[in-house]
C-alpha positions, 0 to 999 in steps of 0.5 A: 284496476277493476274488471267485470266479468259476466257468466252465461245466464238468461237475463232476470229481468226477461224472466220476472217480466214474463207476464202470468200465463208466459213461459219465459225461454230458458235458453240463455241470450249469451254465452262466454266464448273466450276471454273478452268474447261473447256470442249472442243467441236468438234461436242460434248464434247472431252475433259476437261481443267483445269486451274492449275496455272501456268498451263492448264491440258489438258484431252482427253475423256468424261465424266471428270471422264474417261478422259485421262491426255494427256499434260500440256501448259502455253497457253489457246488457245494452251490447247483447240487444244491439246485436239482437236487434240488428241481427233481426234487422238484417235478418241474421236471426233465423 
């Protein structure tokens, strides 16, 4: 059996993609808070995912205990813009 782990670090991609002239935010878009759980940042916490094998629960709102189930996905990075997008959406974002 295998396990992937993920660590809390801003996204690569986000920084190589920052276009000359762009300074791209340092803040991480995640951070690991428990084993199989994660909070999702965007200018505060937004929301949480948990990481149910084979799948990646993702929750929109703040604190874990008020937050929505909103989608399941089979991909990390694809789990962390769910939440963001949905919480801007729903105007969790502030």
């Amino acid at each position: 059996m295998t396990a992937k782990i993920h660590a809390a670090h801003v996204r690569e991609s986000e920084v190589d993609q920052a276009s000359p002239g762009t300074v791209a935010s340092a803040e991480p878009s995640y951070e690991r808070v428990d084993l199989d759980r994660y909070v999702v940042l965007h200018d505060g916490p937004v929301g949480y995912i948990e990481h149910v094998h084979p799948v990646f629960v993702c929750y929109v709102g703040h604190p874990y205990p008020k937050a929505d189930e909103v989608a399941q996905v089979h991909d990390f990075h694809e789990a962390i813009q769910t939440v963001r997008d949905r919480a801007v959406v729903s105007g969790s974002a502030q």
